[in-house]
Structure formats: structure tokens, C-alpha cells
N, C-alpha and C positions, 0 to 999 in steps of 0.2 A: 661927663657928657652922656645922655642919653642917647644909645644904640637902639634900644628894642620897647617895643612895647607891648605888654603883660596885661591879656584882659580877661575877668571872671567874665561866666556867660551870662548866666540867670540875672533880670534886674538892672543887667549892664548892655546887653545884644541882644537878648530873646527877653519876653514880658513871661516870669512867673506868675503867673494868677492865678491859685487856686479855685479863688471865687469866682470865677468866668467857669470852671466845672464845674462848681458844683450848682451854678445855676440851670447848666445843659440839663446834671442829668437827678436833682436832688427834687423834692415834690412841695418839704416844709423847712422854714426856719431850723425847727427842732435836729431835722435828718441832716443838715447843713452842718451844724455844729457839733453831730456826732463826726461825722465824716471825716471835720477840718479837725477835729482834735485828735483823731484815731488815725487816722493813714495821716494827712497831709503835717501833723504835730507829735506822730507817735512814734516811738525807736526806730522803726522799717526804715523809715523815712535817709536818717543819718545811715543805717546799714545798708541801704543800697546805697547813696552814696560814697558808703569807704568798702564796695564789693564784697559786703560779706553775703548777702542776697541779690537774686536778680530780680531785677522789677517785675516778672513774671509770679513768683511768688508772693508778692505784698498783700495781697487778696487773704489767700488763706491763712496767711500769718497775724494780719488784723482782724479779720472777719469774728474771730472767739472775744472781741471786747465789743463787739457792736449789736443791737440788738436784729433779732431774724428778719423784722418788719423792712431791715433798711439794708439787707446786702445785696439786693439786686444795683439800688443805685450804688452803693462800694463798689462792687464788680464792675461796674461802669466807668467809677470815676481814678481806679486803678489803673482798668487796662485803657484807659483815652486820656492820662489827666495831662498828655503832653497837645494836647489839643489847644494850650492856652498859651505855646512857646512862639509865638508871634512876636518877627523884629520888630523892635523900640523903633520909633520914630528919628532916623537920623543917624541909625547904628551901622546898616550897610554903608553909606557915603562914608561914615567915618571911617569905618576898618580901610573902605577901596584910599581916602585918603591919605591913613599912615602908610599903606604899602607902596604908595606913590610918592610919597616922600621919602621914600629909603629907609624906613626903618624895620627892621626885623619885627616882626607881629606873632604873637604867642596866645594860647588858650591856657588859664591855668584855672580850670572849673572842679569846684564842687559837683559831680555831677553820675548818676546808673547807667547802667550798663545800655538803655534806649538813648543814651546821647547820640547814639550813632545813627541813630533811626530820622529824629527831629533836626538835626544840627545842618546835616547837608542840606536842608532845603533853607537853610540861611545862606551858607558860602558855601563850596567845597573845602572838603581838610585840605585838599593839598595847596588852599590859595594862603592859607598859615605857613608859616616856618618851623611850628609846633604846635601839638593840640596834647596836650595834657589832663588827661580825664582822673579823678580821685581814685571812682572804684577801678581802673587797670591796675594800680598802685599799693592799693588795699591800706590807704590814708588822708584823711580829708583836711582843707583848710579850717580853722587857725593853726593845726600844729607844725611847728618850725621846720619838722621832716621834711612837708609835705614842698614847701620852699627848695628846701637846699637840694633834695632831688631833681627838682624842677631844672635849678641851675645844671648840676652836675650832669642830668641827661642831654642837656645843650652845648654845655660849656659854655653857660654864659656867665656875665660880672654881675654880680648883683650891683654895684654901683652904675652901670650902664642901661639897667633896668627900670622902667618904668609900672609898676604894679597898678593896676584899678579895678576897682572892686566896693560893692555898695554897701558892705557890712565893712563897722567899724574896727572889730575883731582882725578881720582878715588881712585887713589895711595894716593896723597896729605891728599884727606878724610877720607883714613882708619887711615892716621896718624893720625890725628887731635882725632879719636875714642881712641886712644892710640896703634896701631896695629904693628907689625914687617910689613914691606914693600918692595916689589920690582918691579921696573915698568920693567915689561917682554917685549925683541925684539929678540925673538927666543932664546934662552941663556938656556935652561933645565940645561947645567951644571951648567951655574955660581948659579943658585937656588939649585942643590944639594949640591954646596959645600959649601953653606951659612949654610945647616943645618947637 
């Protein structure tokens, strides 16, 4: 019987868009593509998410593979690129929904050390019953760690758990922890009528 329900942020509550930055603050195609493959596609990226940097430093850490022409827009699209974490269409009523339905509601995000900055202007943390960020943890999803801690700082069943999450990988791993699963592509309903 599902108890609780388990939700990634990114993709799932707030709209990831890279490309909504880099069109604020990029000038050409070319500068676009450096950008998205260097910061938004390049190691930084995972290392702020499993805390081993802080999003403060992404900048000067990618800036030596980028060419000089284009670090002002870097600089830009580092320190703003949470400018694109706009709720999904349907994501507040859902969340106020499970909580209204009685079920325990969890954050289990991939996600740096500025979650804390963008997130409250979605909900407050304290309207969760958990908010579990990667880099506090210094472990990101798919690895099964990142799962069973999750459980253990709650005490919760993994079979009373409801995981969702819009990568396939991440899905796959909460199975594998023993989790209820659903890999989310905009669907709010098909997830209420699951439970």
C-alpha cells in the first residue's frame, strides 16, 4: 500500500530549461552550443549536484574550456541559469493534492547547493515531510545509496513508497531499492489515479 509519495524536482515541479538561458543572455547559435556543452553538459554540472562544488564556483571552473569571446554570457548563464526553474503546469495543485489526500510527500532531487534559493518560491520546505537535496549528501541519483539513505533518514518502506522521476535511470534505481515507480512526462493524472 502506498504511504508516501517521492518526487524528483527538475522536469517533474520546476521546468529545467537550459535553453530559455541561454537565449536571455547568449547573442549566437555558435555561443549557445558552447555554453550548453560546457557548463549545462560538462562535469561541474554533476559536481554541484553530488556537492563537491558550489554553484558559485561553476564559472571559473568551466570558463578555461570556453573561448574569451563568450565568458561574459557564461558568467551570466552560471550565475542566473536558475531563472528557468518555473512550475510545470499543474505541479502546485498536484503536490497541495497528495498532501490533502494523506499521503506523506518527499523531495528526492538531484539537485546544488542554490536549491535552496529557487525552491521556496515553488512551496515552502516545511509544506514537505522531506526535502532531500543530493549535494547535502555528497551522492546523486541513479546510485542505490542515494535511495536507501533517503529511506533510512525517514524511516521509511520502500514498498510504501511511491518514487517519480522523468529519467529512466532514476526510476529503474528506486526499483531496484524495492520502490513503487513512475517515470513522469507531464501525466499529473495518470499519477493520481495510480494512487
Amino acid at each position: 500500500m502506498i504511504k508516501n509519495i517521492v518526487l524528483d524536482m527538475g522536469n517533474v515541479l520546476l521546468d529545467f530549461n537550459p535553453g530559455f538561458v541561454m537565449d536571455k543572455f547568449c547573442s549566437s547559435d555558435e555561443e549557445k552550443e558552447v555554453i550548453r556543452k560546457e557548463l549545462f553538459e560538462g562535469p561541474e554540472w554533476m559536481l554541484g549536484d553530488r556537492g563537491d562544488i558550489k554553484d558559485k564556483d561553476r564559472f571559473d571552473l568551466v570558463k578555461v574550456r570556453v573561448p574569451v569571446q563568450y565568458h561574459e554570457a557564461l558568467r551570466k548563464c552560471a550565475s542566473n541559469w536558475d531563472i528557468c526553474m518555473d512550475p510545470l503546469p499543474g505541479a502546485r495543485a498536484f503536490c497541495e493534492f497528495v498532501k490533502a489526500s494523506g499521503y506523506g510527500i518527499y523531495i528526492l532531487s538531484n539537485a546544488s547547493d542554490l536549491f535552496y534559493q529557487y525552491f521556496p518560491r515553488f512551496l515552502p520546505l516545511d509544506f514537505f515531510d522531506g526535502v532531500f537535496v543530493s549535494s547535502d549528501y555528497l551522492m546523486v541519483k541513479p546510485d542505490l545509496k542515494i535511495y536507501k539513505t533517503f529511506l533510512e533518514r525517514y524511516g521509511l518502506k520502500a514498498t510504501e513508497c511511491l518514487f517519480i522521476d522523468d529519467r529512466e535511470a532514476n526510476v529503474a534505481a528506486a526499483e531496484e531499492c524495492g520502490m513503487n515507480t513512475f517515470l513522469f512526462k507531464g501525466d499529473y493524472d495518470g499519477i493520481s489515479r495510480m494512487i
